[in-house]
Residue frames as a rotation matrix with the C-alpha (Angstrom) as fourth column:
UNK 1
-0.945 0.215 0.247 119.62
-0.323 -0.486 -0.812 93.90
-0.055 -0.847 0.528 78.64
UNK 2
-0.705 0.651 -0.282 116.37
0.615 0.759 0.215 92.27
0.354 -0.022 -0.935 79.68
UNK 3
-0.786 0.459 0.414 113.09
-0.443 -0.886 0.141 94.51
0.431 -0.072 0.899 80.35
UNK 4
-0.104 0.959 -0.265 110.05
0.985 0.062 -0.160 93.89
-0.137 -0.278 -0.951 82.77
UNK 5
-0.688 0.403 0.604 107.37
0.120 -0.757 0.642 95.86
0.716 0.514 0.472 82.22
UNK 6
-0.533 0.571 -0.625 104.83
0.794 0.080 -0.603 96.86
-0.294 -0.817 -0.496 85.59
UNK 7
-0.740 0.489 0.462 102.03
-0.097 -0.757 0.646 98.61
0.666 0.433 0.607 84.43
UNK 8
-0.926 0.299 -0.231 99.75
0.193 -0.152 -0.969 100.22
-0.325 -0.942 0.083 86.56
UNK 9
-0.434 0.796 0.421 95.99
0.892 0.315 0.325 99.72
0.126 0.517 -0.847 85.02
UNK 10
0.426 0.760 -0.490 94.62
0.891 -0.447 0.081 102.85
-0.157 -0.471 -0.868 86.85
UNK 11
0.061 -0.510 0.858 95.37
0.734 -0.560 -0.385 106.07
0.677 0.653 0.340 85.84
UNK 12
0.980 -0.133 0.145 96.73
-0.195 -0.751 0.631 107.45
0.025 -0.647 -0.762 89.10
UNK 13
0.457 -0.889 0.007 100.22
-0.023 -0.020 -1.000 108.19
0.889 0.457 -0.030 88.88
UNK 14
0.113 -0.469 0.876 100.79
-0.844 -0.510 -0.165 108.24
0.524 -0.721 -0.454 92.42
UNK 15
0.709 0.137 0.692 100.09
-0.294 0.949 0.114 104.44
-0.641 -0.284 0.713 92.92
UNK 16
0.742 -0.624 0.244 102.26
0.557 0.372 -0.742 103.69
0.372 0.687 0.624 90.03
UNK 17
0.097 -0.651 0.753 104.85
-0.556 -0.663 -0.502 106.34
0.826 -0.370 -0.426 92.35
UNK 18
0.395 0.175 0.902 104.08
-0.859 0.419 0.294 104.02
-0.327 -0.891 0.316 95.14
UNK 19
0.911 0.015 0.413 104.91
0.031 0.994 -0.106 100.85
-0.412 0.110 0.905 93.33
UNK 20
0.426 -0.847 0.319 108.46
0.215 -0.248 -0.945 102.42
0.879 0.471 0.076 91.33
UNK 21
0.298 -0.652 0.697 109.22
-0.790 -0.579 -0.204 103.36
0.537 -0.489 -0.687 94.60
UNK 22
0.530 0.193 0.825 108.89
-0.720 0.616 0.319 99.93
-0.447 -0.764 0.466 96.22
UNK 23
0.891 -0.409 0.198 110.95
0.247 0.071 -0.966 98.64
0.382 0.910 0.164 93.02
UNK 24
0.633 -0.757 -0.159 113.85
-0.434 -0.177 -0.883 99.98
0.641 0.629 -0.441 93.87
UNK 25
-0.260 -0.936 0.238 117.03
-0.856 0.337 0.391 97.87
-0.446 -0.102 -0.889 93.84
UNK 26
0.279 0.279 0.919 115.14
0.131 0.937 -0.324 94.90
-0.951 0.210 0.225 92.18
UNK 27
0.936 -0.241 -0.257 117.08
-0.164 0.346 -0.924 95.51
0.312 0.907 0.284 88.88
UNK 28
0.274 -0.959 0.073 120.41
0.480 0.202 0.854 94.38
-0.834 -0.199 0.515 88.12
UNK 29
0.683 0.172 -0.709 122.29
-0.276 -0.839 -0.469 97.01
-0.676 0.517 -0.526 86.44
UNK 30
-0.264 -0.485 -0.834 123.39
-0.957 0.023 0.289 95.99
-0.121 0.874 -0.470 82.53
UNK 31
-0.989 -0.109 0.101 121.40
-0.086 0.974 0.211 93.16
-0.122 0.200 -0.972 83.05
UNK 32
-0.485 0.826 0.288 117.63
0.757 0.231 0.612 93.73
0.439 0.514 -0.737 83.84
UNK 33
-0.922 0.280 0.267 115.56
-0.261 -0.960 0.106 96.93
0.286 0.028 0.958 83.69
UNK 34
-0.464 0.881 -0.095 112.44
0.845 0.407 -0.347 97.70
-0.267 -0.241 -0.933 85.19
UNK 35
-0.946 0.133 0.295 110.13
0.003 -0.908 0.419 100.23
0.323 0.397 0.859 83.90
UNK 36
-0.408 0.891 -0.201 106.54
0.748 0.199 -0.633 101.40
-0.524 -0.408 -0.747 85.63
UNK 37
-0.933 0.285 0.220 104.10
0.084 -0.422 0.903 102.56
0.350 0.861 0.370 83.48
UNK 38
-0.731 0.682 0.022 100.60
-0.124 -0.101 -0.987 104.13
-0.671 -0.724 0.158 84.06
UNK 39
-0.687 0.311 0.657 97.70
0.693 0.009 0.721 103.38
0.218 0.951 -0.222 81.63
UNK 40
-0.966 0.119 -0.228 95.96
-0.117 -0.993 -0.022 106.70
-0.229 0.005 0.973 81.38
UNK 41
-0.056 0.994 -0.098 92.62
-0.432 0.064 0.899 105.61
0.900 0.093 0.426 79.99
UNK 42
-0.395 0.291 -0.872 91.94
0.579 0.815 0.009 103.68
0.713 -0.501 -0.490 83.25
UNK 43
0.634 0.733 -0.247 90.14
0.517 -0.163 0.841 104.19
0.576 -0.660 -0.482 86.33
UNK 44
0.212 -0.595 0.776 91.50
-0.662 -0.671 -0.334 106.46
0.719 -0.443 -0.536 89.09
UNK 45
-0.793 -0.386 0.472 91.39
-0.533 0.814 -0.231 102.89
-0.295 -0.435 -0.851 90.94
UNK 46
-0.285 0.442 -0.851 89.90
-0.471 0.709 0.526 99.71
0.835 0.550 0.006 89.88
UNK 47
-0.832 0.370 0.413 87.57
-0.539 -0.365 -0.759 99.40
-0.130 -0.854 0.503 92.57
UNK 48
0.306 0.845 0.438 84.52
-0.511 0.535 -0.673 97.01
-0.803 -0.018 0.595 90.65
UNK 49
-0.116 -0.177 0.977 83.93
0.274 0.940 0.202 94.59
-0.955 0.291 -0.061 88.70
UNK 50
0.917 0.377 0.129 82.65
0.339 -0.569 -0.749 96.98
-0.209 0.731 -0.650 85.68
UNK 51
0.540 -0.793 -0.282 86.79
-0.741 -0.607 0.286 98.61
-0.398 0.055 -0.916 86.31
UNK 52
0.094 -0.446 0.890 87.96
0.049 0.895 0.443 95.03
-0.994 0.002 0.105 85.80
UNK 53
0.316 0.195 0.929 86.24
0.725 0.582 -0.369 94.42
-0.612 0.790 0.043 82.71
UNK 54
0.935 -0.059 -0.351 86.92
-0.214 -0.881 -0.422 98.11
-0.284 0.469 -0.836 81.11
UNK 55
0.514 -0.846 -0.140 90.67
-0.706 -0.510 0.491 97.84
-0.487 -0.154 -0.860 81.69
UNK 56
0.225 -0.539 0.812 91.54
-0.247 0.774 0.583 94.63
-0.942 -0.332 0.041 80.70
UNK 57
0.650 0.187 0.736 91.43
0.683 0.282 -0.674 94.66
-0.334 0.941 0.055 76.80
UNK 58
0.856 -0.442 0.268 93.23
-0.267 -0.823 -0.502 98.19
0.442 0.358 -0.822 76.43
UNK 59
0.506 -0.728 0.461 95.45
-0.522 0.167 0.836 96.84
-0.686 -0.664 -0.296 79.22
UNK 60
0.292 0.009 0.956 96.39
0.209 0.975 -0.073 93.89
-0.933 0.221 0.282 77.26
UNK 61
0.915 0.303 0.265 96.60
0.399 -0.587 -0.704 96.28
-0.057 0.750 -0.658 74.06
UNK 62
0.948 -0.239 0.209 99.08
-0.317 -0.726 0.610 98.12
0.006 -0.645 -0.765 75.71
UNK 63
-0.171 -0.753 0.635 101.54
-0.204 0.658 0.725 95.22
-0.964 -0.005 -0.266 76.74
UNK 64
0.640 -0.174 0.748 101.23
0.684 0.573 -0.452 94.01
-0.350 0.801 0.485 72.86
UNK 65
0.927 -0.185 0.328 102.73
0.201 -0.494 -0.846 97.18
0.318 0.850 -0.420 71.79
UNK 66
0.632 -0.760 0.153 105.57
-0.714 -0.648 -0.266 97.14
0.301 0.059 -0.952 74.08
UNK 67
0.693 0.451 -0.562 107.87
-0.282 0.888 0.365 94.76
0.664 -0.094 0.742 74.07
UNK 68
-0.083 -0.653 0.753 109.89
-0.996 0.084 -0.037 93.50
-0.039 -0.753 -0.657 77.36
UNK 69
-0.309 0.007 -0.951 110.74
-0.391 0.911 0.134 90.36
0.867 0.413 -0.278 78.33
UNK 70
-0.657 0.337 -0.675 108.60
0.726 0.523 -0.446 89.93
0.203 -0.783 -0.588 81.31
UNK 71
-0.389 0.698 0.601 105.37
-0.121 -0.686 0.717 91.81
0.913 0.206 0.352 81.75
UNK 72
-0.965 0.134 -0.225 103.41
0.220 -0.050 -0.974 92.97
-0.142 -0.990 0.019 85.74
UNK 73
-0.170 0.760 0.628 99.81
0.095 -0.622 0.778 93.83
0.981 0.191 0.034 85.54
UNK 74
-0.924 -0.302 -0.234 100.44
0.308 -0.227 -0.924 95.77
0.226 -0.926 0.303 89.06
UNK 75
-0.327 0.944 0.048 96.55
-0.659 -0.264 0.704 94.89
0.677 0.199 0.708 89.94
UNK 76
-0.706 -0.174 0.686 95.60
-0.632 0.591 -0.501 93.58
-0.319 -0.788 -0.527 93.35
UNK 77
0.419 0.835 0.357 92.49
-0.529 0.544 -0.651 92.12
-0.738 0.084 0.670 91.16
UNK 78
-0.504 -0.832 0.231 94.59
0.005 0.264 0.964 90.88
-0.864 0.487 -0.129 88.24
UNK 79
0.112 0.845 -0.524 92.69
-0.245 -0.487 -0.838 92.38
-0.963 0.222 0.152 85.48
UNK 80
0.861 0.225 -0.457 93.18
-0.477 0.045 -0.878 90.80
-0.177 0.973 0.146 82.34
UNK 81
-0.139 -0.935 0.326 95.64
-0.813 0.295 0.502 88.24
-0.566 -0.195 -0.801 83.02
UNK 82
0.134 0.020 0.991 94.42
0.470 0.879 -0.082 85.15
-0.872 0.477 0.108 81.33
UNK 83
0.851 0.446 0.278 93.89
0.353 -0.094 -0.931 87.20
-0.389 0.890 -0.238 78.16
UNK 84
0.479 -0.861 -0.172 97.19
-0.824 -0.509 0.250 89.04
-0.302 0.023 -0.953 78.65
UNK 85
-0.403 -0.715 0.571 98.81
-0.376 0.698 0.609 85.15
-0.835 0.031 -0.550 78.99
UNK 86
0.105 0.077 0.991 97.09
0.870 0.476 -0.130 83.81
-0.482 0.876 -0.017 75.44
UNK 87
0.936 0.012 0.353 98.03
0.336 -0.332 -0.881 86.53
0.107 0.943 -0.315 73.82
UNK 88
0.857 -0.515 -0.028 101.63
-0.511 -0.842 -0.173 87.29
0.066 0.163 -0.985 74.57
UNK 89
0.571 -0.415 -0.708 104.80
0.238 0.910 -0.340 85.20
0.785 0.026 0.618 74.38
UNK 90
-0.658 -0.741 0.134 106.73
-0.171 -0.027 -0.985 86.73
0.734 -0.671 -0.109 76.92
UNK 91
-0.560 0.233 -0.795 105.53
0.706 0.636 -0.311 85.84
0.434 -0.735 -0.521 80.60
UNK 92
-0.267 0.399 0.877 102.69
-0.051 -0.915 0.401 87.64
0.962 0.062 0.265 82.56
UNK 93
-0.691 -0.045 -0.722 102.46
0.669 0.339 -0.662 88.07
0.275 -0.940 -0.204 86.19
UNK 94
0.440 0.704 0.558 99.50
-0.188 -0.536 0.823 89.40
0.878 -0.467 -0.103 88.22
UNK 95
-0.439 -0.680 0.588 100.24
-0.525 -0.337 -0.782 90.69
0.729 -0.651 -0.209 91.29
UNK 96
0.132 0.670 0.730 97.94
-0.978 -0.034 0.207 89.06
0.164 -0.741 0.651 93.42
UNK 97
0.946 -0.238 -0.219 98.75
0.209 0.967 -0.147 85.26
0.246 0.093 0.965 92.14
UNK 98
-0.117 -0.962 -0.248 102.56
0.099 0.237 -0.967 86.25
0.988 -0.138 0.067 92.67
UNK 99
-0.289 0.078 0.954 101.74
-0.918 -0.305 -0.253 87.79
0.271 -0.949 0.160 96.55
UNK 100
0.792 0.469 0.390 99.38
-0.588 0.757 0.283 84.35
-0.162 -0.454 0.876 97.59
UNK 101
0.783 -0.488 -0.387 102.62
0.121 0.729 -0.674 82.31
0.610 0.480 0.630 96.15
UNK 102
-0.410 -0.719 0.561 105.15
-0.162 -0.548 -0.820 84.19
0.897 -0.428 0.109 98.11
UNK 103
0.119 0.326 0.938 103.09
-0.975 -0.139 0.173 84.48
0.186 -0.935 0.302 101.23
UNK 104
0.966 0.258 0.010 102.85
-0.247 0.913 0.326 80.34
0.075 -0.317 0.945 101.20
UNK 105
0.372 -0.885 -0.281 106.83
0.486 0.443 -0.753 80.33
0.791 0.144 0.595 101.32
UNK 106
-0.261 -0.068 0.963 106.42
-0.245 -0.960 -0.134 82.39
0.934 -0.271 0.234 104.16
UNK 107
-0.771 0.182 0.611 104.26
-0.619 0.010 -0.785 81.27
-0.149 -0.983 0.105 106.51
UNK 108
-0.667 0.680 0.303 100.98
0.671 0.726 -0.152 78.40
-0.323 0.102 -0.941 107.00
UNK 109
-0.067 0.858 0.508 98.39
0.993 0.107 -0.049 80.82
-0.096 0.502 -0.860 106.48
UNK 110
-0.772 -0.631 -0.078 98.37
0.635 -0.758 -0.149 84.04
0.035 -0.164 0.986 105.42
UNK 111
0.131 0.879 -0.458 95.99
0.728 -0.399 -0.558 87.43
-0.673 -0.260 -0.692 105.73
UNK 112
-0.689 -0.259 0.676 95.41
0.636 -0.664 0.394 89.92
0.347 0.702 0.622 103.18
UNK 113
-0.492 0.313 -0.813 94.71
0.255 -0.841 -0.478 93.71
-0.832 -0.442 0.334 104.34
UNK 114
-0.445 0.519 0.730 91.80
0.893 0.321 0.315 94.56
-0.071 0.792 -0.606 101.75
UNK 115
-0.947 -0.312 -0.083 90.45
0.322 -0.904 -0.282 97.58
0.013 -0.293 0.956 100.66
UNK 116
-0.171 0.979 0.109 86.46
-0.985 -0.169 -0.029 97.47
-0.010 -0.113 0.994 101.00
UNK 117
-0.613 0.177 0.770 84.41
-0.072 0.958 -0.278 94.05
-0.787 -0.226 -0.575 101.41
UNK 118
0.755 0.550 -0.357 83.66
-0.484 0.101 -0.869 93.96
-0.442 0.829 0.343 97.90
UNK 119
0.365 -0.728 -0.580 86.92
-0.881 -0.070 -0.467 93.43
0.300 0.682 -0.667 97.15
UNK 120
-0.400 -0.046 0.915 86.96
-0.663 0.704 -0.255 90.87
-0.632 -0.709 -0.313 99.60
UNK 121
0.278 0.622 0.732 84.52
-0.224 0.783 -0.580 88.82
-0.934 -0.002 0.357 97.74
UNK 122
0.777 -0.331 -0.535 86.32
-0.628 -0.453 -0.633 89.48
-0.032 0.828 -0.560 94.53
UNK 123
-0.508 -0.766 0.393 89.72
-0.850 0.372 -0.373 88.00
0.139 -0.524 -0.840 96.29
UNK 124
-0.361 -0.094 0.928 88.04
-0.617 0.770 -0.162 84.86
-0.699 -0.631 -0.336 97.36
UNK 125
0.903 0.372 0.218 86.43
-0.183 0.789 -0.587 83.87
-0.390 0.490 0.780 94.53
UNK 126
0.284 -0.773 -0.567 90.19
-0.623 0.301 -0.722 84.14
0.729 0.558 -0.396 92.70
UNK 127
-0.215 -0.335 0.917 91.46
-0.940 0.326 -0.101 82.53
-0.265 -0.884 -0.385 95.96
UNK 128
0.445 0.806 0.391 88.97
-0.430 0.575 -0.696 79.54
-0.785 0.141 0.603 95.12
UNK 129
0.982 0.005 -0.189 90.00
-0.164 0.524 -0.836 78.93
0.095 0.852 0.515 91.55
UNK 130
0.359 -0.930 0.077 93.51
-0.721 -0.329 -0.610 79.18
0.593 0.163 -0.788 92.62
UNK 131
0.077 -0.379 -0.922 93.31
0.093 0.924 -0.372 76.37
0.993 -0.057 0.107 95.27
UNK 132
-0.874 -0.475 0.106 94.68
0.084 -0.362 -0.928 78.81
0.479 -0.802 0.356 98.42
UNK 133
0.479 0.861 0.172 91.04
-0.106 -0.138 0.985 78.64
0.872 -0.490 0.025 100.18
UNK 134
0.719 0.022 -0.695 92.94
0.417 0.787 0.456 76.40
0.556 -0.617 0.556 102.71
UNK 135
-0.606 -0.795 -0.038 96.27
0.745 -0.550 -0.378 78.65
0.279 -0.258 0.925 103.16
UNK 136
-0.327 0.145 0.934 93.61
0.079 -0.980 0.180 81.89
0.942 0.133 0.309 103.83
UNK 137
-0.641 0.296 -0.708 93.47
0.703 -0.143 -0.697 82.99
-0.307 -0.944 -0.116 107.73
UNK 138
0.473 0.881 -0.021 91.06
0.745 -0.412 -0.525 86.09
-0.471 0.233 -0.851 106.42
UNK 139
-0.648 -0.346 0.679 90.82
0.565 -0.816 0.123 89.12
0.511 0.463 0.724 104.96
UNK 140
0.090 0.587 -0.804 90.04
0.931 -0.337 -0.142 92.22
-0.355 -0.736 -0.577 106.46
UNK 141
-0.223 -0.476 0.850 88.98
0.950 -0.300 0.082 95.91
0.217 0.826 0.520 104.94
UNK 142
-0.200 -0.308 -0.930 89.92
0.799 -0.601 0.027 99.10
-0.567 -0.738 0.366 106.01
UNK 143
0.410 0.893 -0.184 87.00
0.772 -0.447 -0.452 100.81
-0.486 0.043 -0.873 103.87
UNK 144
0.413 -0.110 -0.904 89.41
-0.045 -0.994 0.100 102.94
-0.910 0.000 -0.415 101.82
UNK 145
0.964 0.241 -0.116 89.74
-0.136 0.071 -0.988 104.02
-0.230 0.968 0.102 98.20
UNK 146
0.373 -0.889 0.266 93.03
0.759 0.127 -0.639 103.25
0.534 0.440 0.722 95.84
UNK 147
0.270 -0.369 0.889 93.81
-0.006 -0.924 -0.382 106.76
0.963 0.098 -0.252 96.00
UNK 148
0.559 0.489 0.670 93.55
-0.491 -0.455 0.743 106.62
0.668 -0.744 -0.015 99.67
UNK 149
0.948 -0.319 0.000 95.29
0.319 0.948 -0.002 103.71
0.001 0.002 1.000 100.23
UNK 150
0.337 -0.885 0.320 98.70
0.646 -0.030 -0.762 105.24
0.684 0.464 0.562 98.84
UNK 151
0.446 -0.294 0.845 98.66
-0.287 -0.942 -0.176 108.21
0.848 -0.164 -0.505 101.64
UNK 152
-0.687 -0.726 -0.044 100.43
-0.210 0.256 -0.944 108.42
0.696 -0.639 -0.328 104.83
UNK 153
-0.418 0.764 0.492 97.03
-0.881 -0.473 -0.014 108.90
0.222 -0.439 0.871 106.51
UNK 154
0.532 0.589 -0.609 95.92
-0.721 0.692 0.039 105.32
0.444 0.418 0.792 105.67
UNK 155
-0.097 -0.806 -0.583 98.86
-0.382 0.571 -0.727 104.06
0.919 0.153 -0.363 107.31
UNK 156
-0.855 0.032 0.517 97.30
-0.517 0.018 -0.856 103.60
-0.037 -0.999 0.002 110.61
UNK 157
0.277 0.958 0.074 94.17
-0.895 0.285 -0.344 101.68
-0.350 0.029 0.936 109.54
UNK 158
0.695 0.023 -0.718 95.98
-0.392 0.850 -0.352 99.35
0.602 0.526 0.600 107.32
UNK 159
-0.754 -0.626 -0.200 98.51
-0.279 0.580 -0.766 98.23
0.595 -0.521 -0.612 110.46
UNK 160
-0.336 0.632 0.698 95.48
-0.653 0.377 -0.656 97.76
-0.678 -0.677 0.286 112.80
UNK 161
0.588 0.646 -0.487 93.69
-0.804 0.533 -0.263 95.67
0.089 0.546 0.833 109.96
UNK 162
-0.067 -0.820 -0.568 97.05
-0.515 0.516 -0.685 94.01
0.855 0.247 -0.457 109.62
UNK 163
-0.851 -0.040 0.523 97.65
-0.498 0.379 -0.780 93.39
-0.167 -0.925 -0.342 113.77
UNK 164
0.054 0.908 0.416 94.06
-0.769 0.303 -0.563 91.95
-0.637 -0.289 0.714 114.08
UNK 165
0.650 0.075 -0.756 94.57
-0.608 0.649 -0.458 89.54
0.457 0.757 0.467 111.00
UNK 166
-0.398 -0.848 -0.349 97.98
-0.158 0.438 -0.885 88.57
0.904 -0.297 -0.308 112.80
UNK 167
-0.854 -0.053 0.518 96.52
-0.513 0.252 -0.820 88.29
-0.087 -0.966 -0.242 116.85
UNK 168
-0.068 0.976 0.205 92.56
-0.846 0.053 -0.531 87.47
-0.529 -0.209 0.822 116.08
UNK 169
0.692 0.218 -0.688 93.09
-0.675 0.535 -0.509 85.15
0.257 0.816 0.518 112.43
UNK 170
0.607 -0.623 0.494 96.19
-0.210 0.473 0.855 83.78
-0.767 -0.623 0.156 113.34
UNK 171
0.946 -0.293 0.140 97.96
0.088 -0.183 -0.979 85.14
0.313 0.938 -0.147 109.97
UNK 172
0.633 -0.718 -0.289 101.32
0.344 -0.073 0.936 84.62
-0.693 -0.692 0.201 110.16
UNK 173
-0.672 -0.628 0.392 102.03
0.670 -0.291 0.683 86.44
-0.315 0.722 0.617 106.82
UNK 174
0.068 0.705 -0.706 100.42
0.338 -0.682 -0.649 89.78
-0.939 -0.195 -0.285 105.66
UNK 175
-0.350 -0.105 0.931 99.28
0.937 -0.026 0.350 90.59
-0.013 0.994 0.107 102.03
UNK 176
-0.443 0.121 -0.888 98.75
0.090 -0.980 -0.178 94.14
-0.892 -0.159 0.423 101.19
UNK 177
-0.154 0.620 0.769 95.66
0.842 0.489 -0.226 93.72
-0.516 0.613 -0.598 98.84
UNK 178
1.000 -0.005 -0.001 96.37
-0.004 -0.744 -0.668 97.23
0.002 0.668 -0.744 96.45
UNK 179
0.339 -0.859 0.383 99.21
0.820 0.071 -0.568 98.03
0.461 0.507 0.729 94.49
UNK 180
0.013 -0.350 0.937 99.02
0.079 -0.933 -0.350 101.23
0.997 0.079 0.015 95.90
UNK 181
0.941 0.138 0.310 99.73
-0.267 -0.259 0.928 100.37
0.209 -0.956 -0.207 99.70
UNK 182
0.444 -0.895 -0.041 103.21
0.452 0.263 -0.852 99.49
0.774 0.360 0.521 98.33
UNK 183
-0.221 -0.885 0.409 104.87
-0.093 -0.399 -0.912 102.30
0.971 -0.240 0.006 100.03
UNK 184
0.263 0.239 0.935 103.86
-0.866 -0.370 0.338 101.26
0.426 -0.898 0.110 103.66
UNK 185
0.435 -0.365 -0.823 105.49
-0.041 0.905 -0.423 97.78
0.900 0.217 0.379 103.52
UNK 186
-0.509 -0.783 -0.357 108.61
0.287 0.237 -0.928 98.25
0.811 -0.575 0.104 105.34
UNK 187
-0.680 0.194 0.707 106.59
-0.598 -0.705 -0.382 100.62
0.425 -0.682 0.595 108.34
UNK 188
0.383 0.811 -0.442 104.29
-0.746 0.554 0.370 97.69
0.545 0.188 0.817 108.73
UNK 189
0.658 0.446 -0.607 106.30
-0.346 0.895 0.282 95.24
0.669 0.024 0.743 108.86
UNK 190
-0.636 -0.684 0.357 108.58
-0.072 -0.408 -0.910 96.90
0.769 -0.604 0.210 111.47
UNK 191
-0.301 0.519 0.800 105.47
-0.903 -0.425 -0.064 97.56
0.307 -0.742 0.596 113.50
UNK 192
0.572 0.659 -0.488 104.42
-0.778 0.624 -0.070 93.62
0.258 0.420 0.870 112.94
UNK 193
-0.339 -0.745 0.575 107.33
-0.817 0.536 0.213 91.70
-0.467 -0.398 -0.790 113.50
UNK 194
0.071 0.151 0.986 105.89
0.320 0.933 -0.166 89.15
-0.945 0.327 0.018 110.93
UNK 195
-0.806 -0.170 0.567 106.57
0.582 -0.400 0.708 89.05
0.107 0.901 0.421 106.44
UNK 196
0.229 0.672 -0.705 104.49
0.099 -0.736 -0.669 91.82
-0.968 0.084 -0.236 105.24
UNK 197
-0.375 -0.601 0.706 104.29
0.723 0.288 0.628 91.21
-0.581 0.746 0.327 101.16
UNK 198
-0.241 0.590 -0.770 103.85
-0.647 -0.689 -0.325 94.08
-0.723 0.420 0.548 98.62
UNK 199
0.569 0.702 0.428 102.07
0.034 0.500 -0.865 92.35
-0.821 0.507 0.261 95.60
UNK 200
0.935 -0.252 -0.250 103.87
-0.355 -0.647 -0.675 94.58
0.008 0.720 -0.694 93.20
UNK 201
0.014 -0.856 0.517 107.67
-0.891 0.223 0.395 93.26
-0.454 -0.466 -0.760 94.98
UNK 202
-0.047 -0.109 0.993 106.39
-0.088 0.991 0.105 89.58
-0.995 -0.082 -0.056 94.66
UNK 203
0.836 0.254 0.486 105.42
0.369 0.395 -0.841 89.24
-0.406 0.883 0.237 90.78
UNK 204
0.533 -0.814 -0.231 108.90
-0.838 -0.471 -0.276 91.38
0.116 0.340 -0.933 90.05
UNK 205
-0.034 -0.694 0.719 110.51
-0.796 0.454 0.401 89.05
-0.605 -0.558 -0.568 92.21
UNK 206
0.155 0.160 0.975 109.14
-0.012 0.987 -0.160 86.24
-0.988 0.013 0.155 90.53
UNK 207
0.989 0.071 0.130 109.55
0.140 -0.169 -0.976 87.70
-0.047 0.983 -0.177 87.00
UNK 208
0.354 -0.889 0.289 113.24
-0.933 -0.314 0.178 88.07
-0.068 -0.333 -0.941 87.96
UNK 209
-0.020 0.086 0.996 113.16
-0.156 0.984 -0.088 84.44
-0.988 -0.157 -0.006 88.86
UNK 210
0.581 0.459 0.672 111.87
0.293 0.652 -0.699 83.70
-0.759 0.603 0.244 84.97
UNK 211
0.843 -0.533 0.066 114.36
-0.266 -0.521 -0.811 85.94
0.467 0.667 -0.581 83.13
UNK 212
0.038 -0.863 0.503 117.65
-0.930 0.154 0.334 84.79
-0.366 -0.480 -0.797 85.30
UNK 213
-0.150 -0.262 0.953 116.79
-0.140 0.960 0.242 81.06
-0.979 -0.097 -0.181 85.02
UNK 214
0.935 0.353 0.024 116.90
-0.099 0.326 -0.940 81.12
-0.340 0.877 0.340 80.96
């Protein structure tokens, strides 16, 4: 039996409810397990750069001590991923590099539904070193915290952000930029009529992909 591991960095259990819940059917039973995990020292959402840098060493700590054979750091900022990938042998996926990968198998240019315009500038500079400047119609943010992000309340800001990327940018694929707007995927992308990607979906998906094809 094969194990991914999706840890949630932030130490709200209801995002890391929001992503386990978007998870399910993506194992194959007697073959590969998923398990979501919350790291408790962390922020209640990773929300600055200062949350980045905090989380990413314990984070990283964390995944050494358990081992799986495919590891999530279910961060729309991917907090400690390079350090995660030189220090572990099994594979490490940030959500945010699996979502921009996905979205380009999707559609020409996608939009990503952001959660303040810090985070925005955050997102582009990774965007930048990643290459995907050219693939980005925009990002747009609907001013609201992790926590916030996960409720039902929130679910009407982050489809207008969405629609307006899709009629104004000309996004013909929608990233949901927090781990915790997981559970509004499918209601989205009903209302949308275009892909709508959780972050958290794609880097499984793709860790699936790396444990099947050994």
């Amino acid at each position: 039996m094969s194990l991914i591991r999706v840890l949630n960095p932030n130490s709200n259990t209801s995002v890391t409810d929001a992503i386990a819940a978007g998870l399910k059917g993506f194992e194959i039973p007697g073959r590969v397990d998923i398990q979501c995990e919350t790291q408790e020292t962390g922020p209640l959402g990773i929300e600055t750069e200062r949350h980045i840098a905090e989380v990413a060493v314990p984070l990283v700590d964390r995944l050494k001590a358990r081992q799986a054979d495919a590891y999530v750091i279910a961060c729309y900022s991917d907090p400690g991923l390079a350090l995660a990938r030189a220090e572990l042998d099994a594979p490490v996926f940030g959500v945010m590099e699996s979502a921009v990968m996905m979205a380009c198998t999707r559609g020409a240019r996608f939009g990503v539904v952001a959660l303040s315009e810090p985070a925005i500038k955050r997102h582009l500079r990774a965007l930048s070193g990643m290459g995907m400047l050219n693939r980005l119609a925009a990002e747009r943010a609907v001013g609201v915290s992790v926590a916030e992000s996960a409720g039902a309340e929130a679910l009407h800001n982050l489809t207008q952000a969405a629609r307006d990327l899709r009629d104004q940018d000309g996004a013909d694929v929608v990233i949901l930029g927090c781990a915790g707007m997981a559970r509004h995927r499918g209601a989205m992308e009903a209302e949308l009529g275009i892909p709508v990607i959780d972050p958290s979906q794609a880097a499984v998906a793709t860790a699936l992909a790396a444990i099947l094809s050994k």
